[in-house]
N, C-alpha and C positions, 0 to 999 in steps of 0.2 A: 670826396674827403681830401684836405692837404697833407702834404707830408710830412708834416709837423706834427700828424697826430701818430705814425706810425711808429711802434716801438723801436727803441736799440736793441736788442734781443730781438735776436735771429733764431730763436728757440719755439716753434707753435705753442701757443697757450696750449690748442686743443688736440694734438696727437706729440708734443712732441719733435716733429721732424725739422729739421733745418731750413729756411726760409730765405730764399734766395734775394727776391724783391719786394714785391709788397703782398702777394698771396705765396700759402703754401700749396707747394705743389705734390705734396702727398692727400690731401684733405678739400683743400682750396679755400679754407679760412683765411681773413684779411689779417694781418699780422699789425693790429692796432692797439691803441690803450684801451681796456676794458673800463677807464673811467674816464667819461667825455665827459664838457660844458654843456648845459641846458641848449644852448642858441646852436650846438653841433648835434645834437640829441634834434630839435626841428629841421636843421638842416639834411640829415638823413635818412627821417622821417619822407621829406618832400620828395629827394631825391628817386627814393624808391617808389613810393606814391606813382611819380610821376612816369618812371620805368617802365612798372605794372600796367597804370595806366594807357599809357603808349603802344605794350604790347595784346592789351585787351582788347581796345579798340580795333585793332590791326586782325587779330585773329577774328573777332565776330564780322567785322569789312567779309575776310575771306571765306569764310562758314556758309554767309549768306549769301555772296555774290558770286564765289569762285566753286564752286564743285570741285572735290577733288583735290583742290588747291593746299591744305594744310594739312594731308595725309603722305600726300607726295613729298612737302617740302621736310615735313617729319622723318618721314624713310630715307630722305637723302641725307639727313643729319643734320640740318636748318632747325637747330629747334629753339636757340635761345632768344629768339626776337618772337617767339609766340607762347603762346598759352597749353603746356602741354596737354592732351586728352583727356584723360583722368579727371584731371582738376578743372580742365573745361568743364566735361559732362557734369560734376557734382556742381560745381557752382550754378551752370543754371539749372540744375535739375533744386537745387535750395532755392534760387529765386523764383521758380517754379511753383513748387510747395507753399513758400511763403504767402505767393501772390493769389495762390490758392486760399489757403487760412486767412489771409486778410481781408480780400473781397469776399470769402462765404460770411466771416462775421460782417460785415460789412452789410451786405445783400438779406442779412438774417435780420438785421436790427430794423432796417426798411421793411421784408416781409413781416413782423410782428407789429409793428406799429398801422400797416395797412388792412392785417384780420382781423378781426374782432372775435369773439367767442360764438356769439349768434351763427357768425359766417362758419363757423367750425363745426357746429352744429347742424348746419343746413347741410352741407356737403357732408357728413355722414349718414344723416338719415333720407339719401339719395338709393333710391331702387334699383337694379340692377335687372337685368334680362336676359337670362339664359341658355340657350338651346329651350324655350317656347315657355319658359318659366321663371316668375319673376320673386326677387331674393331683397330684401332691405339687409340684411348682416351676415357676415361669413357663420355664423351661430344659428343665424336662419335658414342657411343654404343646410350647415349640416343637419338641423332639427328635420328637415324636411326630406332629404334622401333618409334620414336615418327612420322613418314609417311610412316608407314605400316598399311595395313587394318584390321581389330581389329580381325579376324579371323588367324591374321598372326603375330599376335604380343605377344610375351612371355608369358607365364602364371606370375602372381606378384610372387612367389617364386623365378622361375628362372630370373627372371628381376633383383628382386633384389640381386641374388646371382653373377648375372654378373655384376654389378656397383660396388659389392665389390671387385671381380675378379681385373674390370681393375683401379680400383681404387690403391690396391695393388699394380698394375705393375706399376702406377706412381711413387709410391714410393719408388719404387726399392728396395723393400724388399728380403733380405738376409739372411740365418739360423744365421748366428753369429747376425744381429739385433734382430732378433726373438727371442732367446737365452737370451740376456741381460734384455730385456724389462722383459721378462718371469720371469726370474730371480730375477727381483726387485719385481715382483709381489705375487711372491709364498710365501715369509717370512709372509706377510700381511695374504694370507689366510691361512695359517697353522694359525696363531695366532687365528683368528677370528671362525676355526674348532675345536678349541680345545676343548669349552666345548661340544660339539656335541662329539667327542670323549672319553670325561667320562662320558657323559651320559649311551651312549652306555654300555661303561665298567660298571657302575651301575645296566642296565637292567641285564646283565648277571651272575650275583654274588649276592649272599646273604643279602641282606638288613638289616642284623642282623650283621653280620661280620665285614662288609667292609661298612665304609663311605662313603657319595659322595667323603668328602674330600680325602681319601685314595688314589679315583681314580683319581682325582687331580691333587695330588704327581706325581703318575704314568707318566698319562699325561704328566706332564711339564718336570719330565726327557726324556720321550721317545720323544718329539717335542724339546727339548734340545737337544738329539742326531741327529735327521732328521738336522735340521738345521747346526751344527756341522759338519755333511757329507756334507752338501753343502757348507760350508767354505773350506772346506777340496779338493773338485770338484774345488771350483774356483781358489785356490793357483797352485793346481795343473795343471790346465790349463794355467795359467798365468806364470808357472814356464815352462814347455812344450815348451808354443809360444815362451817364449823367448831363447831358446836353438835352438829347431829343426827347419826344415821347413814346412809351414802351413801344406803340407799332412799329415806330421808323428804328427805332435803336434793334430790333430784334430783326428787322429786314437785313440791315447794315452788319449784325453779326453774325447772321446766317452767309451774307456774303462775302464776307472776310474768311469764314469757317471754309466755304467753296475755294476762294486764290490760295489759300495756303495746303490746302487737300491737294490742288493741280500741281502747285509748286514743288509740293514732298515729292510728287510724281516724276516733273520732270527731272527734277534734281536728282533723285536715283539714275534715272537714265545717263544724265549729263556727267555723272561723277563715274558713273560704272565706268563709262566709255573712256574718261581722260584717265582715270585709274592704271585700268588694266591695257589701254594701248591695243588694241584689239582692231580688228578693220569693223567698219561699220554694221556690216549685216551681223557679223559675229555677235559683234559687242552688242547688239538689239535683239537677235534671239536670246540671247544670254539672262541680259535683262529682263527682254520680255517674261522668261519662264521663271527666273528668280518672284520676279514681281508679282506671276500668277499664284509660285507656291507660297511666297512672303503673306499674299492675299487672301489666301485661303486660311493658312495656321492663325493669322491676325485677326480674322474673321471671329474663328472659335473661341480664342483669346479674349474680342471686345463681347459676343455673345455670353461667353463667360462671366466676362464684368459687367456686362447691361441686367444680368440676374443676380451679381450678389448686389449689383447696385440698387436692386429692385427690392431686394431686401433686409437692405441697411438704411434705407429711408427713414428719417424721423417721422 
């Protein structure tokens, strides 16, 4: 903006304080006319656009290429030419979501125009087979333990594992429903793991060194990138289906699903290690065991979600 638009009054609009040159240095508000020309009302529209812009790109460059790169440059006080954390992580954990609710409606209006009712109907009155006994409907499975003599009737684990069984096959559950649901569910618990994740990275590092906040940081870029790769999975799928036919499209995004599975991999490694400055063996047992326990918690976690997913299927 020129300096023809900044007031004479050295007085902040917004706190007050005294105003030296063009910001105030109590606040940091511009010390400008609060009523600009339309053509400077676009003008610093673009301006800023192009800022943002600038720093956008710059920060997703380093998320994805550079390990390490924008956590480092954040602790050292670099932080005005990037995208701080926080607002990283929400924005694409929102184009995340988004791009989730737009391809499921998306994928949903394709699935109903290709079933038919007949076909909805076939696929329920589908037979099921049981530990040596066969069920057409969860109402059939229980009619039929329910006059059997108690000597002969399921242990409760497997009783209840086969209500869920044929309950399932009512609903004609399908990997690409299972997929979607899943999908919506994972952003939630990544978010909700996160502090369990710097904990973690707290237990194993120096308490003198390294803040919780430090690990933090770390965290939010490294679940900024996870996430990121799952935007990246789903365009990519969505770009696939609409070219090829279902077999190659679903080959192509099972293997996309694979590079970016390796990549979270390595990139934990890679980031652990430029992070924390560690000598090599360190810095990979380190990793290593974070990775094993990260693995195991995240295990229970998506097992978690593979069962409400299971049963929050339409």
């Amino acid at each position: 903006m020129g300096k023809h638009h900044l007031r004479t009054d050295k007085n902040c609009e917004n706190c007050g304080y005294t105003v030296d040159l063009a910001y105030c240095s109590n606040c940091g508000q511009k010390n400008v006319e609060t009523r600009q020309s339309f053509i400077h009302l676009i003008t610093h529209f673009a301006e800023d656009f192009t800022h943002y812009d600038n720093a956008f790109w710059k920060t997703i460059k380093y998320l994805l290429f550079r390990p390490a790169k924008l956590t480092k440059e954040y602790l050292a006080g670099r932080r005005q030419m990037y995208v701080p954390p926080v607002k990283l992580y929400i924005f694409i954990s929102f184009v995340t979501f988004f791009l989730l609710i737009f391809l499921d409606g998306y994928q949903n209006r394709e699935h109903e125009e290709e079933i038919t009712t007949a076909n909805k109907e076939m696929a329920h009155s589908q037979e099921i087979t049981l530990w040596d006994k066969t069920y057409t409907s969860k109402e059939d499975f229980i009619q039929k333990q329910a006059v059997l003599p108690e000597d002969k009737k399921l242990p409760p684990m497997q009783y209840k594992l086969g209500k869920s069984i044929l309950e399932l096959s009512e609903k004609n559950l399908t990997g690409k429903q299972f997929a979607e649901v899943f999908f919506h569910t994972m952003p939630k618990a990544l978010f909700l793991y996160m502090p369990f994740f710097a904990f973690l990275l707290w237990l194993f590092h120096g308490k003198k060194r390294w803040y919780f906040f430090d690990h933090g940081i770390f965290t939010l870029h490294y679940f900024s990138l996870l996430l990121l790769l799952v935007t990246l999975c789903l365009l990519f799928d969505w770009l696939v289906s609409s070219v090829f036919s279902t077999s190659i499209s679903d080959a192509l995004s099972s293997f996309m699903v694979i590079v970016a599975m390796l990549y979270g991999f390595y990139y934990f490694f890679r980031s652990h290690s430029r992070m924390y400055g560690e000598t090599k063996t360190i810095s990979r047992l380190k990793s290593l065991a974070l990775f094993i326990i990260n693995f195991i918690f995240l295990n229970i976690i998506l097992i978690a979600i593979a069962i409400y997913t299971i049963y929050h299927i339409d």
